[in-house]
C-alpha positions as CSV (number, residue, x, y, z in Angstrom):
1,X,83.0,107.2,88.7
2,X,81.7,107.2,92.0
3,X,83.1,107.8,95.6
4,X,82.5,106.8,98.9
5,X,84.3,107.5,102.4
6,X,86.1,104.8,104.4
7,X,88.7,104.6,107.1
8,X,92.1,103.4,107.0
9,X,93.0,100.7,110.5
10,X,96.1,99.0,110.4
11,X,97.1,100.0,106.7
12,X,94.0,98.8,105.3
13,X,91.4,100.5,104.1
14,X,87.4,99.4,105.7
15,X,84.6,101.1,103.4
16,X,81.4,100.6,104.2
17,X,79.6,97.3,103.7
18,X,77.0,98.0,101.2
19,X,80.2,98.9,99.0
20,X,79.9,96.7,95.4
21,X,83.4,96.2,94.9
22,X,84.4,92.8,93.5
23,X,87.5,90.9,93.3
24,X,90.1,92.7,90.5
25,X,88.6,95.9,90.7
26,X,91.0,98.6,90.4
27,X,90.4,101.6,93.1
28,X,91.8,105.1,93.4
29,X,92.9,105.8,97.0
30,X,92.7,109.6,98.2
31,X,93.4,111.4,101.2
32,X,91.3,114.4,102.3
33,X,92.9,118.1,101.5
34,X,92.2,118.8,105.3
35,X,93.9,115.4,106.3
36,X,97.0,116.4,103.8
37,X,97.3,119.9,106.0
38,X,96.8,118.4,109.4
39,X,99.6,115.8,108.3
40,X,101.8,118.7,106.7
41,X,101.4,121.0,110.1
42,X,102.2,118.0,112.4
43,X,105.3,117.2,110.1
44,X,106.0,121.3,110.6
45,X,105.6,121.3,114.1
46,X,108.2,118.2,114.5
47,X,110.9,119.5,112.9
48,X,111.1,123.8,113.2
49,X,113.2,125.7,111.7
50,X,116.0,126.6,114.7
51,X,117.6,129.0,112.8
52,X,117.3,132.4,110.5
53,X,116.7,131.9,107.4
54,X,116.5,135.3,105.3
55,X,115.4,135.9,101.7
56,X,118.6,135.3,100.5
57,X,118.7,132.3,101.4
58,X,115.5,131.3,100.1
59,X,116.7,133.0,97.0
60,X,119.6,130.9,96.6
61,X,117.3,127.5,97.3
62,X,115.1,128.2,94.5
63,X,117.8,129.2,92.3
64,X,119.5,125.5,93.1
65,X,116.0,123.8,92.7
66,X,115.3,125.6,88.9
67,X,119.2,124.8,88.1
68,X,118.7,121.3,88.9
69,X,115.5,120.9,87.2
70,X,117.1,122.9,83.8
71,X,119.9,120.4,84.2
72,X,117.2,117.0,84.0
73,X,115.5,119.0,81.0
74,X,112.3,119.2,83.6
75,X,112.3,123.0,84.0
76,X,108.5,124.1,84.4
């Protein structure tokens, strides 16, 4: 397997032109870890939490999270 950088314009992805991919060629499309945490903060910094949240209630999230997952038979 090999990689190579391109850009995405539009919803389309432009690779470089010396790139040998033919017609029917299945590709692998993956975005940057630093591009995944720029996108992440921007989504963070658009919608702040406005209000206190404590430990409890984070408690009481993850409890409702694993007791959902138990109830699909996914618990890991």
């Amino acid at each position: 397997m090999w990689k190579c950088k391109g850009i995405v314009r539009g919803s389309v992805v432009e690779l470089p032109g010396d790139v040998p991919l033919r017609d029917g060629m299945e590709v692998e499309v993956r975005v940057s870890r630093e591009q995944m945490a720029r996108l992440a903060f921007e989504q963070i910094l658009k919608n702040p939490i406005r209000t206190f949240v404590g430990i409890d209630e984070v408690i009481e999230e993850d409890k409702r999270d694993r007791e959902t997952r138990w109830d699909k038979g996914n618990d890991q």
